[in-house]
One Martini backbone bead per residue (centre of mass of N, CA, C, O) as a GRO file, in nm:
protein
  243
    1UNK     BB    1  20.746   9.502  14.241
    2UNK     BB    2  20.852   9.256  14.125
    3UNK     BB    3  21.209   9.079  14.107
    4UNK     BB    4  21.352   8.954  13.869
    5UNK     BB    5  21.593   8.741  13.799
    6UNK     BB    6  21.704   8.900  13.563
    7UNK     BB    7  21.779   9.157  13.788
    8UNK     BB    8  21.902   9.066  13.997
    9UNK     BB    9  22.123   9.290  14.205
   10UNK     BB   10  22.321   9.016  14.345
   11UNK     BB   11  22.423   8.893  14.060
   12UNK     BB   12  22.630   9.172  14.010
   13UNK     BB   13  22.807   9.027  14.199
   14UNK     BB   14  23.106   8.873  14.250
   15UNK     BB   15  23.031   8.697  14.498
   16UNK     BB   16  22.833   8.542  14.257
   17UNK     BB   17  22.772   8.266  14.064
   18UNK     BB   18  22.695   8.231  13.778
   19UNK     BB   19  22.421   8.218  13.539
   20UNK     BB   20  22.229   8.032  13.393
   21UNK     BB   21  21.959   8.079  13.169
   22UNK     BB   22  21.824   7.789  13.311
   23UNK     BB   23  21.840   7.874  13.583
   24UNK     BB   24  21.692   8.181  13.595
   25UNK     BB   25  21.406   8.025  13.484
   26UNK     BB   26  21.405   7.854  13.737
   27UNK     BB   27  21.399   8.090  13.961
   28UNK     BB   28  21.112   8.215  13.838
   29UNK     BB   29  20.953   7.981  13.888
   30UNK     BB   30  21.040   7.903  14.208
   31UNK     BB   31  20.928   8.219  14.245
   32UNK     BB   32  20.625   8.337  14.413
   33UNK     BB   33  20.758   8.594  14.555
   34UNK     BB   34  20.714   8.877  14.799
   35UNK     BB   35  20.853   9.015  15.087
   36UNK     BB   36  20.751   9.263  15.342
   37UNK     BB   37  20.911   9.367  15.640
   38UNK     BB   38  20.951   9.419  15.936
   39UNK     BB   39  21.128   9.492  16.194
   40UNK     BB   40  21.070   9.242  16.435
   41UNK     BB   41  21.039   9.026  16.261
   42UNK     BB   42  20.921   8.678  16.221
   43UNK     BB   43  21.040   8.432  15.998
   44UNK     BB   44  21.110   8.207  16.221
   45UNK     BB   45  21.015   7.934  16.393
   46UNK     BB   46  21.105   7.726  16.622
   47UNK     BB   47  20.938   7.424  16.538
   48UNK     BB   48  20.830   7.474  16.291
   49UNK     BB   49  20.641   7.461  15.946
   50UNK     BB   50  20.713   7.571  15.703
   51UNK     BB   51  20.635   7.653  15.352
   52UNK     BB   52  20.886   7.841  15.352
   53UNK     BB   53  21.140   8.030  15.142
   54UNK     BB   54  21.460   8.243  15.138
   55UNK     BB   55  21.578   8.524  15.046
   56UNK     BB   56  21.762   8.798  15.079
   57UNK     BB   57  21.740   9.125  14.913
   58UNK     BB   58  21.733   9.292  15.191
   59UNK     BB   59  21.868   9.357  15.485
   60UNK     BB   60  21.874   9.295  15.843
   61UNK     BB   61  21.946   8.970  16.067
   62UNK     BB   62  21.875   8.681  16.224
   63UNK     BB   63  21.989   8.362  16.413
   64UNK     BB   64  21.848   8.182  16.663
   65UNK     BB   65  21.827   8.030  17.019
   66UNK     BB   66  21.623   7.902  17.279
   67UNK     BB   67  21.632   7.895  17.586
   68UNK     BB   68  21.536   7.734  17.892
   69UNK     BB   69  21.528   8.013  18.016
   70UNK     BB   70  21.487   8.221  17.753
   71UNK     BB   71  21.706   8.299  17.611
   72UNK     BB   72  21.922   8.380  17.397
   73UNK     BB   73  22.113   8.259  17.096
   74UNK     BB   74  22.362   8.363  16.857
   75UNK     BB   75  22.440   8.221  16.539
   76UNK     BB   76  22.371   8.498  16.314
   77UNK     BB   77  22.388   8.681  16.068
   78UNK     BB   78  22.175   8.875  15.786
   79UNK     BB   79  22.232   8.882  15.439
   80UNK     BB   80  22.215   8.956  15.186
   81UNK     BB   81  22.182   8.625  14.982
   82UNK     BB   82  22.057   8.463  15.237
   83UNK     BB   83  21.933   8.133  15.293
   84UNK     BB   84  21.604   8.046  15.439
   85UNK     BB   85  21.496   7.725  15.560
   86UNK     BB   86  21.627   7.443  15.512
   87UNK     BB   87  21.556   7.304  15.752
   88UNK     BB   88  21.280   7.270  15.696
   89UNK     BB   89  21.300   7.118  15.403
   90UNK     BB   90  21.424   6.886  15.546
   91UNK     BB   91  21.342   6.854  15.880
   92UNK     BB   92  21.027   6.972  15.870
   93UNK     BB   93  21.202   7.190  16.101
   94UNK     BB   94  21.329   7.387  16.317
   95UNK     BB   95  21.602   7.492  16.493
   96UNK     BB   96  21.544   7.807  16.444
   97UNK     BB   97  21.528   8.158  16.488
   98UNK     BB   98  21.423   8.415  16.248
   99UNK     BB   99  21.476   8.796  16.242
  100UNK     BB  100  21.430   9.114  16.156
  101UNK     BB  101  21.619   9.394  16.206
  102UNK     BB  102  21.518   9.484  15.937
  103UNK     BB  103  21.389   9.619  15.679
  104UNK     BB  104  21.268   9.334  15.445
  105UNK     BB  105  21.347   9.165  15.120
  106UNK     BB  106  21.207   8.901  15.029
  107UNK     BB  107  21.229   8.573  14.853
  108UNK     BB  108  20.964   8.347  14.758
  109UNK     BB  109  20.935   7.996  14.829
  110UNK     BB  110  20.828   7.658  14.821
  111UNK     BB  111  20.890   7.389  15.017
  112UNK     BB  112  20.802   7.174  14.785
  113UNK     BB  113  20.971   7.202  14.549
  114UNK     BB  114  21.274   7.100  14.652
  115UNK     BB  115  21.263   6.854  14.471
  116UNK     BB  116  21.241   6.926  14.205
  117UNK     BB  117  21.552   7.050  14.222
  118UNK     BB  118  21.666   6.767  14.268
  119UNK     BB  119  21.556   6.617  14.032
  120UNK     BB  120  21.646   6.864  13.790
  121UNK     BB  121  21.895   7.071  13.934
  122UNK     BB  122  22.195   6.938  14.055
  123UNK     BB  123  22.326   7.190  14.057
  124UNK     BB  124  22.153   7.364  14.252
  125UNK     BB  125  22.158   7.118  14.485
  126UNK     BB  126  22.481   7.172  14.513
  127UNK     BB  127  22.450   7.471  14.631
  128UNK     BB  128  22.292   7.366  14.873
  129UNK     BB  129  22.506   7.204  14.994
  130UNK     BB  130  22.731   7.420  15.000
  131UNK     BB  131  22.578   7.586  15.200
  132UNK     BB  132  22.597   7.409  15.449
  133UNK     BB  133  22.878   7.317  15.442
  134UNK     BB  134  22.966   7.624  15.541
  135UNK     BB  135  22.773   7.674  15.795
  136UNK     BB  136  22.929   7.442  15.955
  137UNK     BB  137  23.179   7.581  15.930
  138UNK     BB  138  23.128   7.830  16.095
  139UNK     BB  139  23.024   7.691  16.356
  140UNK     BB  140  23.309   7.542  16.390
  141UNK     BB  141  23.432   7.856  16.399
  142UNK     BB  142  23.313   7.929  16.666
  143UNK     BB  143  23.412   7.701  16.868
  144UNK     BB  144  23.699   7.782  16.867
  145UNK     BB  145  23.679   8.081  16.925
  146UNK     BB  146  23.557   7.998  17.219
  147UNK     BB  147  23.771   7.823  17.310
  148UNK     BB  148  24.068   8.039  17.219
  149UNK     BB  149  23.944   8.330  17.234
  150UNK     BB  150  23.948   8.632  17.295
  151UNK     BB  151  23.734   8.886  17.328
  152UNK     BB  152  23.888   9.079  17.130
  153UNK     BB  153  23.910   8.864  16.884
  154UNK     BB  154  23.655   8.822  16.845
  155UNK     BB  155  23.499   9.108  16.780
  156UNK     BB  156  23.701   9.128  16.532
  157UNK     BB  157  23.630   8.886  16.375
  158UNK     BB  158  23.338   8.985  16.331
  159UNK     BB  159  23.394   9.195  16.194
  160UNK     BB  160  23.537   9.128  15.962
  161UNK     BB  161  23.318   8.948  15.843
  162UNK     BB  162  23.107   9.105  15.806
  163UNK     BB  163  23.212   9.333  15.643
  164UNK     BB  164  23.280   9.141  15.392
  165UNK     BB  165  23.010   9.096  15.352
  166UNK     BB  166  22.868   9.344  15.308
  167UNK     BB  167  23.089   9.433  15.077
  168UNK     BB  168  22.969   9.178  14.868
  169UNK     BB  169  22.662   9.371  14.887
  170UNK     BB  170  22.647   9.671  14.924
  171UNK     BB  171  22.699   9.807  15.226
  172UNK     BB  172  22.971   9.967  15.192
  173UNK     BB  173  23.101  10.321  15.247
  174UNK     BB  174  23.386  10.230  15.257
  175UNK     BB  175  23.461  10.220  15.624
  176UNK     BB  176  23.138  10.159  15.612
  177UNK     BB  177  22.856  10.007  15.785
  178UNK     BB  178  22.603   9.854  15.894
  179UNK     BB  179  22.505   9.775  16.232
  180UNK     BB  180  22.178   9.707  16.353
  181UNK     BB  181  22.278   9.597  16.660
  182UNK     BB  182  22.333   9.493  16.931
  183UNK     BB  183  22.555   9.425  17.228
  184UNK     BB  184  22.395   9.145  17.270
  185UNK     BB  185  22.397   9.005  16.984
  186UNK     BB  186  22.722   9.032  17.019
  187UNK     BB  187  22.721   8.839  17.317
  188UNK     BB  188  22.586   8.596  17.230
  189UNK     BB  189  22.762   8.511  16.967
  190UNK     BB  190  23.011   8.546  17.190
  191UNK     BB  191  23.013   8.436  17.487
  192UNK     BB  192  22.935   8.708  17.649
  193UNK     BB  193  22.919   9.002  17.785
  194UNK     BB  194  22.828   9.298  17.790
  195UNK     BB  195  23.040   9.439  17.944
  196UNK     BB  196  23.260   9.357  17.781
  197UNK     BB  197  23.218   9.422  17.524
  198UNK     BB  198  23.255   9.744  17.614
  199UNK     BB  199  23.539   9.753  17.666
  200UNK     BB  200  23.630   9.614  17.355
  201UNK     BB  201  23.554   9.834  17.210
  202UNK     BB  202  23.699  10.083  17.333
  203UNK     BB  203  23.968   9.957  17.247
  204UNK     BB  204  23.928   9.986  16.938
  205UNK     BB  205  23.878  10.263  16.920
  206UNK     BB  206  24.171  10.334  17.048
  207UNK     BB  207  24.344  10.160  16.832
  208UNK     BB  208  24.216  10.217  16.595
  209UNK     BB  209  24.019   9.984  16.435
  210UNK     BB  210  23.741  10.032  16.550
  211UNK     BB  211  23.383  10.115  16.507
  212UNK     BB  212  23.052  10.130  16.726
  213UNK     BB  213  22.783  10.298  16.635
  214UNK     BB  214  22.421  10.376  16.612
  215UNK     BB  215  22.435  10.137  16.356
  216UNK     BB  216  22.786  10.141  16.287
  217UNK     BB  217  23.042  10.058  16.094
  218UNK     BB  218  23.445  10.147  16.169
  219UNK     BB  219  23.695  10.065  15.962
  220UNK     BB  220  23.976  10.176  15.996
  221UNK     BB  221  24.202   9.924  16.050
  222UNK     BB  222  24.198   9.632  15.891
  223UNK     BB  223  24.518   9.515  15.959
  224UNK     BB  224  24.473   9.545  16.252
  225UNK     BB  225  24.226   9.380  16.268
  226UNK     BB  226  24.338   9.104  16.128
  227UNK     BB  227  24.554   9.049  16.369
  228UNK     BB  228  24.354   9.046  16.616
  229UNK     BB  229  24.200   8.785  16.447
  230UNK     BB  230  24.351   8.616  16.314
  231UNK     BB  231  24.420   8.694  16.023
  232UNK     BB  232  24.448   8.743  15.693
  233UNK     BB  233  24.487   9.050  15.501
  234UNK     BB  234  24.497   8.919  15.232
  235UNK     BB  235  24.208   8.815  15.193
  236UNK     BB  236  23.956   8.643  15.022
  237UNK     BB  237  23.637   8.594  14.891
  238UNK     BB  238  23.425   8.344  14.837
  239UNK     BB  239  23.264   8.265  14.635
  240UNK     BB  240  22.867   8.189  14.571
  241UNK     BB  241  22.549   8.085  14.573
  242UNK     BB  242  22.259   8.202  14.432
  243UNK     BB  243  21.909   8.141  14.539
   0.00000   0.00000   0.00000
């Protein structure tokens, strides 16, 4: 049975800007339904023109794009709460692919309606702005990260990124979290080789910093992992618009 808008679980999440009751019914007309993917389904592929767009409500993926050599470049991770499509909704085609790694439920809206959207409710079309704007900044500091940090800072700052994601859509459980992708998927998004991945897991391991192993996440020291990510420890995260 589809998830009503009114009782969306992760509606209830403090990460997650409220909902006037205007909106939450604009968001239920606007919700064709649901779909249920296995784990590495293609949910959108780069040059496509989707007629649909999503928001992620259980399950994780990925975001890449295909190099002219066949490699991929991983761009992003996608959790719970995550909005899906908007570059087909404006630019008429993908220009990246989205898959899911694990078994996904997400809702899904028509990408005809998105212009109604911007015509009837305003106030919604500036939280897809500020999601995009978000976005291009997280891309912005990925760029700076691949061209100042070592490989262990990248990727302890990317356990605190994900990490801080995750506890905010209800996936961490203590300092333990799901961490379903691959050592590939973490070199490719940071610009290492698989063999320094591994190196540099090991020294995190060693330093009780973090592990990861099995498709979990063991965050020991979260400010000893935030000094080596140079992030500031007490830092909180950012409210944010749930399409």
């Amino acid at each position: 049975m589809a998830t009503d808008c009114q009782n969306c679980p992760l509606r209830t999440r403090p990460i997650f800007e409220p909902m006037t009751a205007t909106e939450v019914a604009f968001m239920q007309g606007f919700k064709t339904g649901e779909l249920e993917v296995e784990g590495g389904t293609t949910l959108m592929m780069e040059a496509s023109n989707s007629p649909q767009l999503y928001t992620a409500l259980s399950g994780m993926g990925l975001r890449y794009k295909t190099l002219l050599s066949g490699e991929r470049q991983v761009i992003n991770f996608v959790v719970p709460g995550d909005f899906i499509g908007l570059q087909a909704g404006v630019m008429q085609e993908m220009q990246h692919s989205v898959e899911a790694t694990t078994d996904m439920k997400l809702c899904v809206f028509d990408r005809k309606r998105l212009w109604a959207l911007f015509r009837d409710h305003p106030d919604r079309a500036y939280d897809l702005t500020w999601l995009a704007a978000v976005e291009e900044h997280l891309l912005g500091e990925s760029l700076a990260i691949l061209g100042h940090m070592s490989g262990l800072e990248r990727i302890a700052r990317a356990f605190v990124r994900l990490f801080d994601r995750g506890a905010a859509v209800g996936l961490t459980r203590g300092a333990e979290m799901p961490l379903p992708y691959r050592q590939q998927d973490l070199a490719d998004a940071l610009g290492l080789s698989v063999v320094h991945v591994n190196k540099m897991l090991k020294r995190l391991r060693q330093e009780r910093a973090a592990t990861w192993q099995n498709g979990r996440l063991i965050v020991h020291d979260r400010d000893k992992l935030c000094r080596i990510a140079q992030l500031e420890t007490d830092r909180q995260p950012m409210t944010r618009p749930l399409i």
